[in-house]
ROKOL-479126 format. One line per field, with one value per residue: residue in one letter; x negated, y negated, z negated of N, C-alpha, C in turn; residue number from 1. Coordinates in pm, whole numbers, plus 50000, padded with zeros to 5 digits. Layout:
N
residuo = [A ...] .
n.east = [X ...] .
n.north = [Y ...] .
n.up = [Z ...] .
ca.east = [X ...] .
ca.north = [Y ...] .
ca.up = [Z ...] .
c.east = [X ...] .
c.north = [Y ...] .
c.up = [Z ...] .
num = [NUM ...] .
END
This chain:
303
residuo = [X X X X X X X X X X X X X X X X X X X X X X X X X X X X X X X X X X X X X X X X X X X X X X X X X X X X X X X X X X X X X X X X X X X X X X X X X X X X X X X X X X X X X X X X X X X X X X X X X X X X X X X X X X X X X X X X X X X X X X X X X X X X X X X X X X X X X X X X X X X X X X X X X X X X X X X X X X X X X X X X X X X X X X X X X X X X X X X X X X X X X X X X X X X X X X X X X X X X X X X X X X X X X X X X X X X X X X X X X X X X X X X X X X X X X X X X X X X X X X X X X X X X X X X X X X X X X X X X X X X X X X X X X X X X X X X X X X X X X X X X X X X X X X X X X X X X X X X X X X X X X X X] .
n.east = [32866 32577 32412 32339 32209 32199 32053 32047 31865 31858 31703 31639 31748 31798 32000 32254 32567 32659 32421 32398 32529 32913 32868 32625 32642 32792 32668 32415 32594 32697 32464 32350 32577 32508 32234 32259 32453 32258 32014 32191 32326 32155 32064 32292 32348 32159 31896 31567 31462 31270 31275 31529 31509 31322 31443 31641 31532 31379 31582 31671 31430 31420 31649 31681 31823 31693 31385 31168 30928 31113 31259 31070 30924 30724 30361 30101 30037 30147 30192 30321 30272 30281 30416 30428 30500 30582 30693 30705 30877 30802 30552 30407 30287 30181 30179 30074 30076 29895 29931 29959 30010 30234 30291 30627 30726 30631 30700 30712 30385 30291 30448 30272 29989 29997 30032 29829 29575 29290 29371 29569 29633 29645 29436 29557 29381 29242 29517 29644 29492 29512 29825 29830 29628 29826 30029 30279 30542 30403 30489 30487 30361 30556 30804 30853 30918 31209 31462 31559 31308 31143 31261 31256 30984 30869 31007 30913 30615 30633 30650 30927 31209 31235 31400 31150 31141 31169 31230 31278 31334 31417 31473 31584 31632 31790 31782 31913 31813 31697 31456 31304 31242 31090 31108 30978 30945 30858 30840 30725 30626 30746 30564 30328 30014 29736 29612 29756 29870 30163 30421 30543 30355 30241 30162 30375 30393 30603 30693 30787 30808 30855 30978 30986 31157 31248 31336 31218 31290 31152 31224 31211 31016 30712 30457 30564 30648 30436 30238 30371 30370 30611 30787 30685 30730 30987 30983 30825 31002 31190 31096 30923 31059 31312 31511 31833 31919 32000 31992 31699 31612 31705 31574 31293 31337 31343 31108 30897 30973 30928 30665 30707 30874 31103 31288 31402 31455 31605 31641 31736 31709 31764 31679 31882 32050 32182 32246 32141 32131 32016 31938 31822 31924 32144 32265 32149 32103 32320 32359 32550 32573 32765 32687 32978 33111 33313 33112 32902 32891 32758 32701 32705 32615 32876 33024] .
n.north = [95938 95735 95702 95432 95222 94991 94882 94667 94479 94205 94204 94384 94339 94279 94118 93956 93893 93580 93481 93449 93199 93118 92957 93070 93299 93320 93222 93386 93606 93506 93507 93762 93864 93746 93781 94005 94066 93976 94145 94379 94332 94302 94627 94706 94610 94819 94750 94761 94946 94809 94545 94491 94476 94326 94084 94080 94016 93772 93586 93593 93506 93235 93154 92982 93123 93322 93511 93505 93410 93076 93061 93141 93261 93104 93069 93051 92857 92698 92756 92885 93218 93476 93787 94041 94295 94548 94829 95097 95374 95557 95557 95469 95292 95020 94706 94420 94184 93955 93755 93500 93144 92882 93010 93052 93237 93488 93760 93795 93739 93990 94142 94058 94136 94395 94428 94289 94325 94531 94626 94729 94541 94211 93924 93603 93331 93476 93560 93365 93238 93411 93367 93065 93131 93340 93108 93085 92962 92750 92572 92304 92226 92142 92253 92499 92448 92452 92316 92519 92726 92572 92501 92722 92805 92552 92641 92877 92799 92640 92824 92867 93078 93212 93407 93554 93599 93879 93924 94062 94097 94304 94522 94819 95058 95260 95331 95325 95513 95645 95589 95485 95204 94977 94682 94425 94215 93928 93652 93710 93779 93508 93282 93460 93593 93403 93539 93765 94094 94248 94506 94532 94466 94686 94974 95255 95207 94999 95002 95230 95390 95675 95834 96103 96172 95948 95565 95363 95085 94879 94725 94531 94554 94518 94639 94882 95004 95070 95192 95437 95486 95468 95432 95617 95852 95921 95992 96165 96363 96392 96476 96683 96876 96859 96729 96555 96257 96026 96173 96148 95909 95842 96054 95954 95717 95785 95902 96013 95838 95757 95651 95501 95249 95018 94761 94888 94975 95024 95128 95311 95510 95749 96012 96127 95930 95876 95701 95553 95333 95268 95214 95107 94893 94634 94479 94461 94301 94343 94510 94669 94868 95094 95183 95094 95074 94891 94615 94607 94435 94410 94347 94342 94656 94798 94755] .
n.up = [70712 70655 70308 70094 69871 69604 69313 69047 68760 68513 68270 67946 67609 67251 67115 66927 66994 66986 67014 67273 67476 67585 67843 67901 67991 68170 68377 68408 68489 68709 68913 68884 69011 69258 69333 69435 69627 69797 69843 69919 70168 70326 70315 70424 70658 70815 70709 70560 70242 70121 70180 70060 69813 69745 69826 69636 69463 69490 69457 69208 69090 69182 68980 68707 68495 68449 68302 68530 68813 68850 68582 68376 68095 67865 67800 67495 67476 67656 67912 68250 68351 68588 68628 68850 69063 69387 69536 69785 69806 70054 70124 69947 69893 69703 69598 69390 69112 68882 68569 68774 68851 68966 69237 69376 69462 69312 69361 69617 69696 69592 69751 69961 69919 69921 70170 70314 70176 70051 69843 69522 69328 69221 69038 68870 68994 69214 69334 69367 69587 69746 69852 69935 70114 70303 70301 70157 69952 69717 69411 69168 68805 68702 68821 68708 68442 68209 68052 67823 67825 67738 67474 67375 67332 67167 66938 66903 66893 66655 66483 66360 66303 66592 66884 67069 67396 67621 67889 68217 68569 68792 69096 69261 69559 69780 70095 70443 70587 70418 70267 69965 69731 69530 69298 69070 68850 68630 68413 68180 67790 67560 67432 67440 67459 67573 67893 67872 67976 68116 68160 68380 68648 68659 68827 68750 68495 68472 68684 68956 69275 69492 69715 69720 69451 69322 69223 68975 68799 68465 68215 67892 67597 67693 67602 67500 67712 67885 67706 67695 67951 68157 68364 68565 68424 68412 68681 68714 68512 68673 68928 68854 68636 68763 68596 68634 68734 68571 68312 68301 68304 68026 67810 67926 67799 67473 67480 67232 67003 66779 66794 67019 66923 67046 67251 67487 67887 68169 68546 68822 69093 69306 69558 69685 69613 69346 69125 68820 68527 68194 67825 67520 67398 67328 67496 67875 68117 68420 68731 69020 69337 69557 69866 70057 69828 69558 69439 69067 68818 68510 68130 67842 67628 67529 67811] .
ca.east = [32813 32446 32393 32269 32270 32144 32065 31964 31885 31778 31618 31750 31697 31875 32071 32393 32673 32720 32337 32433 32675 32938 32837 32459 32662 32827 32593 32394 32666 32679 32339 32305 32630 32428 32094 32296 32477 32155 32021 32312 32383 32032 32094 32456 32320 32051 31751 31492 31495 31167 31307 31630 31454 31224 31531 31709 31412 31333 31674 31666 31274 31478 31733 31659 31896 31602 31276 31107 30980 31156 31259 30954 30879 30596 30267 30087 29918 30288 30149 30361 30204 30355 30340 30561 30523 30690 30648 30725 30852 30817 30439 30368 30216 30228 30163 30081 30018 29923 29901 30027 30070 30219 30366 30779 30793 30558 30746 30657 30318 30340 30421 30156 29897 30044 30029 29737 29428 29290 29378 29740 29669 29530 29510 29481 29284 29227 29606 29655 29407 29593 29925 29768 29608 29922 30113 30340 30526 30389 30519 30388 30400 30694 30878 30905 30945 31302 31494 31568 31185 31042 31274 31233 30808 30854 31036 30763 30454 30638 30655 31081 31290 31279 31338 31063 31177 31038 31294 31222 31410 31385 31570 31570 31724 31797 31832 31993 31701 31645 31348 31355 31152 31115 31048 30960 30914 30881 30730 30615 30677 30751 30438 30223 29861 29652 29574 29808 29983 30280 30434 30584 30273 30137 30273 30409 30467 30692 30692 30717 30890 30825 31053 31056 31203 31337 31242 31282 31216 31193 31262 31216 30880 30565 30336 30561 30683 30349 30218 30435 30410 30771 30833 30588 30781 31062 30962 30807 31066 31289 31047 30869 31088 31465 31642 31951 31827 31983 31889 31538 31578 31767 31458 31212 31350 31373 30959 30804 31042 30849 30551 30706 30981 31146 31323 31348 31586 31554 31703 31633 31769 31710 31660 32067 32197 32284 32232 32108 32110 32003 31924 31878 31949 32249 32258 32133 32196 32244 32457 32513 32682 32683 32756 33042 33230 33267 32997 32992 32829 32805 32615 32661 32666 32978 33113] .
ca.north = [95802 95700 95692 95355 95203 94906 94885 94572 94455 94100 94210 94403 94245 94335 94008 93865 93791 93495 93394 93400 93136 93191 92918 93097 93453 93348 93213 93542 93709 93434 93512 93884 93883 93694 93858 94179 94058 93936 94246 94492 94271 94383 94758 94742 94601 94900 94707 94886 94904 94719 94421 94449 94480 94152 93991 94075 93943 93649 93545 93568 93410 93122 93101 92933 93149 93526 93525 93551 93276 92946 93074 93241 93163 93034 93139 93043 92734 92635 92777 92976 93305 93559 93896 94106 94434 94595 94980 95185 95521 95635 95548 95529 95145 94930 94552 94374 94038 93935 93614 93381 93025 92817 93060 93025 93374 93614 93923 93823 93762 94142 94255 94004 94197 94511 94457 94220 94340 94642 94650 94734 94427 94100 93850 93445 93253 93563 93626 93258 93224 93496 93305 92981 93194 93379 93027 93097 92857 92666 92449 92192 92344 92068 92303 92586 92437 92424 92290 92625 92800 92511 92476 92882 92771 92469 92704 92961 92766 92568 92943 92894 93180 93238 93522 93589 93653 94003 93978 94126 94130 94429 94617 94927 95076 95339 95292 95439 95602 95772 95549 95421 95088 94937 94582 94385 94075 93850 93583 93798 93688 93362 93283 93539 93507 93389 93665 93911 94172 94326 94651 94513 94506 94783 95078 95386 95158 94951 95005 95329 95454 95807 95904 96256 96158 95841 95449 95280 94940 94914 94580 94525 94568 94543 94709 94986 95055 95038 95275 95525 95512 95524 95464 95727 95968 95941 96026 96331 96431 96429 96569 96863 96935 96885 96649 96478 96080 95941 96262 96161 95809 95886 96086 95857 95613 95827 95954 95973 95694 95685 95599 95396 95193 94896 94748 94958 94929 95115 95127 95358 95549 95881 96037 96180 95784 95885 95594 95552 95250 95301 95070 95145 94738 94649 94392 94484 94290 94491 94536 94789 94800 95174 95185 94989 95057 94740 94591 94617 94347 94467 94293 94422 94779 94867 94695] .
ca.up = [70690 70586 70216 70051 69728 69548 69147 68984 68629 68481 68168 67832 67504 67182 67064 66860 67120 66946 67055 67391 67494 67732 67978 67979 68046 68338 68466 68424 68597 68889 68924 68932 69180 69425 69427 69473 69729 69893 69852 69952 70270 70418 70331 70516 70801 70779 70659 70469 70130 70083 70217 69998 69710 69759 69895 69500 69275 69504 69418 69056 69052 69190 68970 68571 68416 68399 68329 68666 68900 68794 68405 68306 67942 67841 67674 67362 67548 67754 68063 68285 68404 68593 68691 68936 69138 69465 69613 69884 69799 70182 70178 69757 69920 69571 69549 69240 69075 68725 68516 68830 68805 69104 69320 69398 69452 69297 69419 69774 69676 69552 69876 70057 69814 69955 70300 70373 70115 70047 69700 69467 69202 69210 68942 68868 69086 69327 69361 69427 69644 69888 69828 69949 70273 70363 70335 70037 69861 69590 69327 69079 68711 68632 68850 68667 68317 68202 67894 67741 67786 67673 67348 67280 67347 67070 66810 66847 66828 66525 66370 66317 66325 66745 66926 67208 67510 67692 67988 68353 68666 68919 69180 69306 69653 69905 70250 70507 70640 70326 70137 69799 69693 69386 69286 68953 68825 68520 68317 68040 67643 67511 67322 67451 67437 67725 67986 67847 68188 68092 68212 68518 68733 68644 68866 68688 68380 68487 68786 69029 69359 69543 69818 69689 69316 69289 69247 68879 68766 68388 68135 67743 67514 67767 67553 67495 67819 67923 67650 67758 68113 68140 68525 68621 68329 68497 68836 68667 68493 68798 69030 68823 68610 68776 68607 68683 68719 68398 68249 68318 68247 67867 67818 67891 67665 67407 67469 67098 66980 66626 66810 67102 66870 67088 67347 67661 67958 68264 68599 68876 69238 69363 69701 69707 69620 69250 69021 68658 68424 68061 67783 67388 67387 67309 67633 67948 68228 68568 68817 69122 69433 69602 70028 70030 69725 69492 69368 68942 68725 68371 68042 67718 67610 67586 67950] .
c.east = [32684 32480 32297 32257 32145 32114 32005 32002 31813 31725 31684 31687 31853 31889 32209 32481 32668 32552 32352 32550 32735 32909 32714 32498 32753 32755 32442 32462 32669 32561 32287 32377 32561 32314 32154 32340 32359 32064 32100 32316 32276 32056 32255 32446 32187 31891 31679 31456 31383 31229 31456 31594 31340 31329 31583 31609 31376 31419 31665 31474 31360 31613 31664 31682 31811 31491 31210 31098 31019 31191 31196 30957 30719 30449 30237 30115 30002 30272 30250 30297 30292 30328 30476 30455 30581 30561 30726 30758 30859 30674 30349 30233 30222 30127 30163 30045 30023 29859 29891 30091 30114 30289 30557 30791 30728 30590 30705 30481 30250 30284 30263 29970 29903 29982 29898 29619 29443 29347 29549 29688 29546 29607 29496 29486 29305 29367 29651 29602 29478 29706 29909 29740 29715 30083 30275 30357 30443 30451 30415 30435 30572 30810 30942 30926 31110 31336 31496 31441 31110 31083 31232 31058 30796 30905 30904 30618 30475 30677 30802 31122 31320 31308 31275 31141 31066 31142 31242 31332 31381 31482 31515 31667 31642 31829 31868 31921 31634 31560 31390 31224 31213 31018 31065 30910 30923 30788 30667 30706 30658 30667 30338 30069 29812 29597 29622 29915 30055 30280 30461 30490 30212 30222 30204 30445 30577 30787 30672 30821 30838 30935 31123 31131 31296 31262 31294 31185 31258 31170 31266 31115 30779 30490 30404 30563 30563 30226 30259 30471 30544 30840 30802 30649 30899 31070 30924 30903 31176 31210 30996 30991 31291 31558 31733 31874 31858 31986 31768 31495 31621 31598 31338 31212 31354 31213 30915 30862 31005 30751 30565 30855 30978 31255 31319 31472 31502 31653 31690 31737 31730 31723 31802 32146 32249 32157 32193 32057 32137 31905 31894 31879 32121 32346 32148 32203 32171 32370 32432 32589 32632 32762 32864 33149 33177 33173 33035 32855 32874 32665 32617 32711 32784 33067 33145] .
c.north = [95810 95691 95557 95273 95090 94935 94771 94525 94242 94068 94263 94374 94324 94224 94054 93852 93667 93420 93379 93321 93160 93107 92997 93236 93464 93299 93316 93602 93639 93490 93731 93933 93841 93753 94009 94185 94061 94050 94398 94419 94327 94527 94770 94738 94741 94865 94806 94887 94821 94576 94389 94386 94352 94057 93969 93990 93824 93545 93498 93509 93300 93044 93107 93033 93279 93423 93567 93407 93124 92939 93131 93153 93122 93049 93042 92864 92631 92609 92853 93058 93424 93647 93983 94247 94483 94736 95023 95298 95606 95631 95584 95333 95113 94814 94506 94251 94022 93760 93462 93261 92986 92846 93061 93210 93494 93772 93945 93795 93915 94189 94188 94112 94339 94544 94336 94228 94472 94671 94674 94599 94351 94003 93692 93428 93374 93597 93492 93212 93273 93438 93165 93026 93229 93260 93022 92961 92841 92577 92413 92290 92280 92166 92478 92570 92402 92427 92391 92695 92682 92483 92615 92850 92680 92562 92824 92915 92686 92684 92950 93027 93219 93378 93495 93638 93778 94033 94016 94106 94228 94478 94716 94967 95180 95274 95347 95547 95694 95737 95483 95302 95044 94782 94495 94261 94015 93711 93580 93776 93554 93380 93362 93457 93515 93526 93797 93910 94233 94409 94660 94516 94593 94953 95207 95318 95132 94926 95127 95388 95604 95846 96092 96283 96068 95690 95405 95157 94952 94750 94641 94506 94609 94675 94888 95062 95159 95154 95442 95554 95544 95550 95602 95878 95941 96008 96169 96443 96502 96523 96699 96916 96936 96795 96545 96319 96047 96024 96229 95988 95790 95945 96054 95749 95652 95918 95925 95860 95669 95654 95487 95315 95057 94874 94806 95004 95014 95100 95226 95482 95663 95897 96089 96025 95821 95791 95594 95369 95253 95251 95167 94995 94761 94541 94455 94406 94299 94444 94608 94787 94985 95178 95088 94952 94961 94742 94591 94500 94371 94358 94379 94561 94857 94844 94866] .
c.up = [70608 70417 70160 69948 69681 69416 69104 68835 68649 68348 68083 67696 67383 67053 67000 66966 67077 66973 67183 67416 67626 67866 68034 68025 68154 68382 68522 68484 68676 68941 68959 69049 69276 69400 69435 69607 69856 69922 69933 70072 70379 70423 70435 70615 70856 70777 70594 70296 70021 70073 70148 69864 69639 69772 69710 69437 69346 69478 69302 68994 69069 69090 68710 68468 68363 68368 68372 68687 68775 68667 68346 68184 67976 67729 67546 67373 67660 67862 68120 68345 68416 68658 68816 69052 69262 69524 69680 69878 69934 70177 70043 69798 69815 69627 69398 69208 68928 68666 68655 68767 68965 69205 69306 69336 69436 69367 69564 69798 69629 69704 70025 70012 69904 70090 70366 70278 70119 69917 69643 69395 69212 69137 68943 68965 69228 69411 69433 69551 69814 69870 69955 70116 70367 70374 70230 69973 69759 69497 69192 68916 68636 68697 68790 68486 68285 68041 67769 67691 67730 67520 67292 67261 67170 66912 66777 66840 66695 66415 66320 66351 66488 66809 67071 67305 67607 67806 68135 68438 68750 68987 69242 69428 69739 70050 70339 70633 70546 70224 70042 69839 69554 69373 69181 68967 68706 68491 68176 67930 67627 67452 67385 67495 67599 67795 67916 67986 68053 68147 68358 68641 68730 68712 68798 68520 68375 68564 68915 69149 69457 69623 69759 69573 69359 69253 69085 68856 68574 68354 67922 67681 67599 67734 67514 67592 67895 67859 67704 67926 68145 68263 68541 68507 68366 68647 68833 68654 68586 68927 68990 68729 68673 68751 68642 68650 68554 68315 68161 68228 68064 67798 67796 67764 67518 67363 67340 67027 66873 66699 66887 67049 66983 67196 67477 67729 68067 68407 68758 68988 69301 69510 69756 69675 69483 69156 68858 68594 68272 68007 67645 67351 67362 67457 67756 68092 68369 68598 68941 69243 69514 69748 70005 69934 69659 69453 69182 68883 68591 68259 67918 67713 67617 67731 68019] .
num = [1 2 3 4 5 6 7 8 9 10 11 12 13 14 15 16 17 18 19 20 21 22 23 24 25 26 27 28 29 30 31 32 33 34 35 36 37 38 39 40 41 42 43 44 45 46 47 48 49 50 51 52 53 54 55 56 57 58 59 60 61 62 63 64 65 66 67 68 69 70 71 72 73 74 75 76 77 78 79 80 81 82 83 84 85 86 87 88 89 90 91 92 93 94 95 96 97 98 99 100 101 102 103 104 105 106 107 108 109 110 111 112 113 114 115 116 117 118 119 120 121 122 123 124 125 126 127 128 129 130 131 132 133 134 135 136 137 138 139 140 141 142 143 144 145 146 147 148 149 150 151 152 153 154 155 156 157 158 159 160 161 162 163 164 165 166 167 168 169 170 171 172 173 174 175 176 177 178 179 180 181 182 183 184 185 186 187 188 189 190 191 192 193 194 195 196 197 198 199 200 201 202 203 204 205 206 207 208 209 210 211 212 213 214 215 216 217 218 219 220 221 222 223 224 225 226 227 228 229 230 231 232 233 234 235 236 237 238 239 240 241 242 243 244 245 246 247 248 249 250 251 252 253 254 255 256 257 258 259 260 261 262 263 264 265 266 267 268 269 270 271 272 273 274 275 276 277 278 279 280 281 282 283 284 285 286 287 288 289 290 291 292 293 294 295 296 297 298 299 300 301 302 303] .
END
């Protein structure tokens, strides 16, 4: 039997249980079961793992509960701007988008980037612009403002005690033809300043797939991730020097950690179908589903 395997996260952050409530953590787990499903349902039928992988994050853009799409926070200025990613590890194709307003579904803007310019990354106006051409939803900005990003927005421009939000969504997948893809998404930090990119569009940050390694999507502190090229040190570590995936991904997270102190989550699929999700968060929330054994939805550290 073919070999095929899903992996998806929806950002890792390093909270209180007791700041998450439990209606907002099932509905985090409603939410990662179905874009897995939606996901995994294309690989079974033997889709390709591009198209699983767009299929997962266009899900969770749509759904309030991540920050992607429809729950992106909100910058300084209570704009939403968002960035997102998708690659090819059969071709090393990448798509990119940064500081989006407008679009439903940045991630498929990503792959429109990908497959209809010459270019990996386009930003603003220019990214919109191709959105708009290629017929891409749109919405109004009332549509992506919701009660929660706009109260975490009001506590941080009134300087209270908030915590920022630096969550991501991504998935990663094999297919039963053998390729990996990888695909990212977010709406950055709460607060962040006007025309700041995160790690997520930027491939090999945040972002990196290779057929001959493995595909990861990463989540947590932008700037460190981002610092550390952390995708792209993964892919390394697995391709030059050998090691075992969550080896590689442990590793990474663990690159210079006095210099790169923070949040960093990881998630990521090799060319044999063996899996890795690793966090130094104490939350992480992912879930996996491999050929047709159960699917697993997990949140905090110890699950």
């Amino acid at each position: 039997m073919k070999k095929y395997a899903l992996v998806i996260h929806g950002g890792a952050v390093t909270m209180k249980p007791d700041e998450l409530s439990p209606a907002e953590e099932a509905a985090q787990r409603k939410g990662l079961a179905e874009a897995l499903q939606a996901g995994w349902e294309i690989l079974h039928r033997g889709g390709p793992a591009l198209d699983a992988v767009e299929a997962v994050v266009r899900t969770l853009e749509d759904n309030e509960h991540f920050n992607a799409g429809r729950g992106s926070g909100l910058t300084q200025q209570g704009e939403v701007k968002m960035d997102a990613a998708i690659m090819d590890g059969r071709t090393l194709n990448a798509g990119a988008v940064s500081a989006v307003s407008y679009v439903q579904h940045p991630i498929s803007l990503a792959r429109a980037v990908m497959e209809h310019s010459p270019h990996v990354c386009l930003a603003e106006l220019g990214a919109l612009e191709l959105a708009l051409e290629k017929g891409l939803a749109v919405k109004p900005p009332s549509y992506f403002l919701t009660e929660k990003t706009r109260q975490q927005w009001l506590e941080i421009v009134q300087k209270e005690e908030a915590m920022a939000m630096h969550d991501t969504v991504g998935a990663v997948a094999l297919d039963q033809d053998g390729n990996l893809a990888v695909a990212t998404s977010t709406g950055g930090i709460e607060g962040q300043l006007k025309g700041r990119v995160g790690d997520s569009p930027i491939i090999g940050g945040g972002t990196y797939a290779s057929n001959d390694s493995c595909a990861v999507s990463c989540t947590g502190d932008g700037e460190v991730i981002m610092r550390g090229a952390l995708a792209h040190e993964v892919h390394a570590l697995v391709k030059h020097k050998g090691l075992p995936l969550a080896q590689a991904c442990q590793a990474a997270i663990a690159l210079r950690d006095d210099e790169l102190k923070g949040d960093k989550g990881m998630i990521a699929i090799d060319h044999h179908g063996n899996i890795a999700l690793e966090f130094n968060t104490n939350l992480m929330r992912r879930a996996y589903r491999v050929g047709t054994g159960e699917p697993v939805v997990a949140m905090w550290k110890d699950e």
